[in-house]
C-alpha positions in Angstrom: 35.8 12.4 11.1 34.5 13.6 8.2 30.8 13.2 7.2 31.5 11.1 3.8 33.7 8.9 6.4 30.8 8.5 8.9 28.4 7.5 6.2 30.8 5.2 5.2 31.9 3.5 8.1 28.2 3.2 9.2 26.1 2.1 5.7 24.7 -1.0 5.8 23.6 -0.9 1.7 20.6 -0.7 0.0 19.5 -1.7 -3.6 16.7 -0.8 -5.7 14.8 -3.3 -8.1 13.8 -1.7 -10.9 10.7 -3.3 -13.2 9.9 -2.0 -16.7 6.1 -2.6 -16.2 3.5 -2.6 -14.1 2.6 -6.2 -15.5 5.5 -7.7 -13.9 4.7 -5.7 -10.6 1.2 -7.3 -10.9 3.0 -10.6 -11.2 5.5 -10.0 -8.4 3.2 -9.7 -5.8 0.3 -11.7 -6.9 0.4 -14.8 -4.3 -1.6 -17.0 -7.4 1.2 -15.9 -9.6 1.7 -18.7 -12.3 5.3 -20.5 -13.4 4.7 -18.6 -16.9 3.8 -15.6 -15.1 7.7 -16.1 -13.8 9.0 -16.2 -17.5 7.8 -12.5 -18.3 9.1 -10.6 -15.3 12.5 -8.7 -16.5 14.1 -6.7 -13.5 17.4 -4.7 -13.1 18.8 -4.8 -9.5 21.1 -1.3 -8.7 23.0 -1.4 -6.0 23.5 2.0 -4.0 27.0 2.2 -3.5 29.4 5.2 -3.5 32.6 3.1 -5.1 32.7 1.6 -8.4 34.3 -1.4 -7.1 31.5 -1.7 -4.7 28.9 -2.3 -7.0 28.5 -5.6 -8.3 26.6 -5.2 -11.6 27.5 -3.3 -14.6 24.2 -1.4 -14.6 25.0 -0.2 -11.1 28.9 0.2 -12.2 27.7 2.8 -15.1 25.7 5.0 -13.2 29.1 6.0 -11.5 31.3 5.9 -14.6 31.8 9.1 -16.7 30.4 8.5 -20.5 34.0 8.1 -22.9 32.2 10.3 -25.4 32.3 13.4 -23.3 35.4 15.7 -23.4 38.1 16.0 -21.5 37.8 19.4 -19.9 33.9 17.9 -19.2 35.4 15.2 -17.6 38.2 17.3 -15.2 35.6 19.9 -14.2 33.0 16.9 -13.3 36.0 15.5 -11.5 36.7 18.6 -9.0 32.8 18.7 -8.9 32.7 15.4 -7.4 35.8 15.6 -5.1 33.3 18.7 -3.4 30.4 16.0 -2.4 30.5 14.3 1.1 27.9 11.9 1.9 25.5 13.1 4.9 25.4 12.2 8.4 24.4 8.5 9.3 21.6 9.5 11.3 20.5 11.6 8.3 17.6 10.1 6.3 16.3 11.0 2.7 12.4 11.3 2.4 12.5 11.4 -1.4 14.3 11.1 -4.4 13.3 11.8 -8.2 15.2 11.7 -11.8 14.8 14.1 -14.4 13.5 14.5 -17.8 10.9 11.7 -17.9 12.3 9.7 -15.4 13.5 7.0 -16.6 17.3 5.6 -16.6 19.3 6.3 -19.7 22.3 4.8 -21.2 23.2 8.1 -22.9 25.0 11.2 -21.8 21.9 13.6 -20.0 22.2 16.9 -20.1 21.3 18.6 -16.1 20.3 22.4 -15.9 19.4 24.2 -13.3 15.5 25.5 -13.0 15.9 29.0 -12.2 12.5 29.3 -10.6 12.9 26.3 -8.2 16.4 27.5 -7.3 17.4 30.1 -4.6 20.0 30.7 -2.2 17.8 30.3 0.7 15.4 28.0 -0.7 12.2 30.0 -0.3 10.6 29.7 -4.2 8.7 32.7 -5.5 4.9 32.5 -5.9 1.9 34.6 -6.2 1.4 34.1 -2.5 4.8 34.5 -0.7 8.0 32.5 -1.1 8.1 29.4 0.3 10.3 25.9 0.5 9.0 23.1 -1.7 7.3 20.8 0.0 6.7 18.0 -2.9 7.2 16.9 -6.4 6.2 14.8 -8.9 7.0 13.5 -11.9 4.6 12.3 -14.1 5.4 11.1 -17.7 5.8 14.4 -19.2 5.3 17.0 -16.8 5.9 17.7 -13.0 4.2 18.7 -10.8 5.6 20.7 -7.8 3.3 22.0 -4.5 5.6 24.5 -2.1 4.6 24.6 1.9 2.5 27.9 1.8 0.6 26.1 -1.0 1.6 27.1 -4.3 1.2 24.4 -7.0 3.3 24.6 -10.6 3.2 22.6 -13.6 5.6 22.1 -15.9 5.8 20.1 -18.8 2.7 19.0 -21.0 0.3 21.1 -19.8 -3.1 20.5 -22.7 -5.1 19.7 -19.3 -4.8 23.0 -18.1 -6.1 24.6 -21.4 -9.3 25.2 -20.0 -8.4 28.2 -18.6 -7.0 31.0 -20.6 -4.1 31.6 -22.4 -2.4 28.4 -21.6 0.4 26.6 -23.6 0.2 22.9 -24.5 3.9 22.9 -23.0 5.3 25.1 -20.8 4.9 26.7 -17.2 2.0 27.5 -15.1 1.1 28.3 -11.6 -2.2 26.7 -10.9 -2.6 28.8 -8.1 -2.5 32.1 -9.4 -5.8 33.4 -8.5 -5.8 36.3 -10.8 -5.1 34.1 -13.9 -6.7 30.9 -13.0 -10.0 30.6 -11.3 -12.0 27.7 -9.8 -14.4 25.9 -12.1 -15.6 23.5 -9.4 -18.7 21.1 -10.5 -21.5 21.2 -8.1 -22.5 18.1 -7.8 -19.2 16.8 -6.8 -18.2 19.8 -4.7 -21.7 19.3 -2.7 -21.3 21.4 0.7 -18.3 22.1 0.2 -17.0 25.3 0.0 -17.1 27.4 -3.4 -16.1 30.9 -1.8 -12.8 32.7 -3.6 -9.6 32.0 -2.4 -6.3 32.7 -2.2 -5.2 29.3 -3.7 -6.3 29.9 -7.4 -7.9 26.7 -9.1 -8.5 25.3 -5.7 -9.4 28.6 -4.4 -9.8 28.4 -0.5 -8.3 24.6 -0.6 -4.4 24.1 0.8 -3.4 21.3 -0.7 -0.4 19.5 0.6 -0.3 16.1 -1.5 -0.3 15.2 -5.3 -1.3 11.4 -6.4 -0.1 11.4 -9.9 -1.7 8.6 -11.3 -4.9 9.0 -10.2 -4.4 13.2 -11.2 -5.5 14.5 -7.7 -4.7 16.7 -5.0 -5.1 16.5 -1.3 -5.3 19.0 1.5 -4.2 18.7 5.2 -7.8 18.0 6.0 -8.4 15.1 3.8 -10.1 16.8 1.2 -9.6 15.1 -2.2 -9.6 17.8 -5.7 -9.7 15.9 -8.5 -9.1 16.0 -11.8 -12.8 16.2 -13.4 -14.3 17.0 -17.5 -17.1 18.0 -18.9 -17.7 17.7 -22.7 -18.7 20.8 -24.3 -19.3 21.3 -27.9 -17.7 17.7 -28.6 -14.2 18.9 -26.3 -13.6 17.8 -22.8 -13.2 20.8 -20.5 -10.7 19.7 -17.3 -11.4 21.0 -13.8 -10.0 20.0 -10.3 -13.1 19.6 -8.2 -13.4 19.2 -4.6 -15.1 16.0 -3.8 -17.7 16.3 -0.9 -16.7 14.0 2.0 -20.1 12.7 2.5 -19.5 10.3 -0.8 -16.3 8.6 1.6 -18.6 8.6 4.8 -17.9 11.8 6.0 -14.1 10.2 6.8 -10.9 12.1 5.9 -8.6 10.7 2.8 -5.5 9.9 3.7 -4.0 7.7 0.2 -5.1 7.2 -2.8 -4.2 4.6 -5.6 -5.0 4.3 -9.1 -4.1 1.9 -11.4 -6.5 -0.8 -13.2 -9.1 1.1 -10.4 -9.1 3.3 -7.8 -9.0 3.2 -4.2 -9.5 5.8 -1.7 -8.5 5.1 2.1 -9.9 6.5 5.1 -8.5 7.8 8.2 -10.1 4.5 9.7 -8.6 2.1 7.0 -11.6 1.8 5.3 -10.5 1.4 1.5 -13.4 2.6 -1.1 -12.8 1.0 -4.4 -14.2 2.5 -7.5 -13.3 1.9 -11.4 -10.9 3.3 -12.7 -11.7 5.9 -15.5 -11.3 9.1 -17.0 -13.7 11.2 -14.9 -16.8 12.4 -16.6 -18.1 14.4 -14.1 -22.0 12.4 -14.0 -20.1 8.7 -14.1 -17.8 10.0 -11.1 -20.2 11.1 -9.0 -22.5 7.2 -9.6 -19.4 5.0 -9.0 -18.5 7.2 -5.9 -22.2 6.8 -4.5 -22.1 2.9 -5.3 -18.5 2.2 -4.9 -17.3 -1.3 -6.1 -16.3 -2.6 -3.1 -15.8 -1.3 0.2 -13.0 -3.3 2.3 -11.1 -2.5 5.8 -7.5 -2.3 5.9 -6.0 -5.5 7.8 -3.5 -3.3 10.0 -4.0 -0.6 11.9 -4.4 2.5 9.2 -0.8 4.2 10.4 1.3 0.6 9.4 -0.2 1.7 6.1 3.1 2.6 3.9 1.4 3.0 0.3 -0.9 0.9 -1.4 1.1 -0.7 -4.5 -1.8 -1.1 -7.0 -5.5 -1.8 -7.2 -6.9 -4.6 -9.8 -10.9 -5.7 -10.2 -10.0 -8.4 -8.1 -7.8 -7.7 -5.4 -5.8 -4.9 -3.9 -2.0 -4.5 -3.1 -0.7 -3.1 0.2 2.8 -2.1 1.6 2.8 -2.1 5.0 5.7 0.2 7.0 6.9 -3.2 8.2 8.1 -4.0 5.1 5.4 -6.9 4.4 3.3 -6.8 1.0 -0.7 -7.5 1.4 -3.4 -9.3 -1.3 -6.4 -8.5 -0.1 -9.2 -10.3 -2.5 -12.5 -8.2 -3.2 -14.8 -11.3 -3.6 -14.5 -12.7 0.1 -11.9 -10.5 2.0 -9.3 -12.8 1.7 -6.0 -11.2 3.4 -3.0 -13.2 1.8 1.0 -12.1 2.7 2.5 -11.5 -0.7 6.2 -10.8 0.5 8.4 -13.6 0.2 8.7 -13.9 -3.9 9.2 -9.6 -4.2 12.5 -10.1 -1.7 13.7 -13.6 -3.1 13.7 -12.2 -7.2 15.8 -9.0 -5.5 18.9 -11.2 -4.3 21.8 -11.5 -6.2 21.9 -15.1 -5.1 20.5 -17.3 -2.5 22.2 -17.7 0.0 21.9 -13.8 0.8 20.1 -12.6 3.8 16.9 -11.1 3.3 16.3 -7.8 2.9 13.1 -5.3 4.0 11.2 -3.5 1.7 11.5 -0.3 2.5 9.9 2.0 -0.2 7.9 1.3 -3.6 7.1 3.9 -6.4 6.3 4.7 -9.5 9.1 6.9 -11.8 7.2 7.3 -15.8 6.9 3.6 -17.3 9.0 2.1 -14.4 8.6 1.0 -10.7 11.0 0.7 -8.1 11.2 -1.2 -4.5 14.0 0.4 -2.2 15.3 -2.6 0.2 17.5 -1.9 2.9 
């Protein structure tokens, strides 16, 4: 039987609800979430089908129907291009899947190139270290940001951050860890004992990182160490820097998530969950709100159910848990409040249908999708 068959046979179907703003998230899985609260949330449910005729809604319907403003000969050769593709194994999983340009969905005809320098035959990606597989990437509003296994970090895209250091564009293509054209300019009292030695890994120097948080513009290495994005303001002009931050200012605990979005929160290996504002970080006001956190709350599962955290408000924080159940966990008394039900009921396509799990959440530019299964 062929693979496409198998899948076939075998899929169960999944959808994704897809939500313009992060405002109607908020509203989603707020537990006090008022009737006109209701009013503003505007959703699109896609179901992932192979068919046409399995999918149920015209915005899923499109995604699998070729635009009538292309040519024919585009049309034939897409055609014979798709008559090539079998679906995987059943037993195969997906850990991650992005969109291109800046990430959104669009009713118009895209135009998909290949990146010659994140595209060989065997997969290993050149680098000033040695080639290597990618191991993640991100994509932020208008630029990506891709780390490979040996730990190699690109940008690509918007780049004015990175124009503290020489003879960078304000759009193009840089490897960040290139130590002969981009050195370290770690700030001491963040980087504390920490080390500041020359490395092999360029900005980061002798720090591996091997996870990106893109909203909250940091990096992560296999140790827990968080590099963050950082400024100082020199002659009236911020000057960016990714900056080790000193594990004594999270308890001397390892970092194993991070979330920003109205604040921040950093979680420990233990669950503990350091909450901070939110901010672009000056270097001086970092380093206060990291001694004198906010809050400081414990996780109400055991820190391995922990799937993401979904977002983090002055009042409360969000929590996915691998279960599939969404957490509110209130600042002001420790309140720990299930938040699931109204998520899964607003993703049906009508009432009577069984309830799904939630099995992913993320963030793609302006928009935010949950993955149910």
């Amino acid at each position: 039987m062929k693979a496409d068959q198998v899948a076939r046979q075998f899929r169960t179907g999944v959808r994704a609800h897809i939500i313009k703003r992060m405002s109607q998230v908020a509203a989603i899985v707020n537990p006090d979430r008022t009737e006109n609260d209701k009013l503003y949330i505007k959703t699109y449910i896609y179901y992932i089908m192979t068919q046409l005729d399995e999918n149920p809604t015209f915005e899923s319907q499109k995604i699998l129907i070729l635009p009538e403003r292309i040519s024919q000969q585009h049309k034939d050769i897409s055609r014979e291009w798709f008559k090539i593709i079998q679906l995987p194994p059943s037993d195969l999983q997906f850990i991650d899947v992005k969109s291109a340009d800046d990430g959104t969905w669009d009713d118009g005809t895209e135009i998909w190139r290949l990146n010659p320098h994140f595209n060989a035959d065997d997969g290993l990606i050149p680098s000033s270290l040695i080639p290597s597989k990618i191991r993640s990437f991100n994509f932020e509003l208008h630029r990506a940001i891709i780390i490979l296994e040996n730990g190699a970090v690109f940008a690509y895209g918007q780049l004015h951050e990175f124009q503290g250091w020489p003879n960078v564009a304000e759009n193009g293509f840089i490897e960040s860890t290139d130590r002969i054209k981009m050195k370290q300019c770690f700030l001491d009292e963040l980087r504390g004992g920490l080390s500041g030695a020359e490395g092999a890994f360029g900005v980061f120097e002798t720090f591996h990182v091997v996870k990106y948080y893109k909203n909250a513009k940091a990096f992560v290495t296999a140790e827990g160490i968080v590099l963050t994005q950082t400024y100082v303001e020199i002659e009236k002009k911020y000057k960016y820097s990714f900056t080790p931050i000193d594990p004594k200012f999270f308890g001397g605990e390892k970092i194993v998530h991070i979330n920003h979005h109205v604040w921040d929160a950093y979680v420990t290996k233990t669950g503990r969950v350091l909450i901070i504002r939110g901010m672009y970080k000056e270097s001086k006001e970092f380093v206060t709100e990291l001694t004198t956190p906010q809050k400081v709350l414990q996780l109400p599962f055991f820190m391995d159910e922990l799937h993401c955290l979904i977002l983090t408000k002055k009042t409360h924080f969000t929590a996915l848990r691998a279960d599939g159940r969404i957490f509110s966990i209130r600042y002001e008394d420790g309140a720990v409040r299930n938040a699931t039900d109204y998520a899964i009921q607003h993703a049906k396509s009508n009432i009577q249908e069984y309830d799904k799990r939630i099995k992913h959440f993320t963030n793609v530019a302006m928009s935010f999708d949950f993955l149910f299964e």
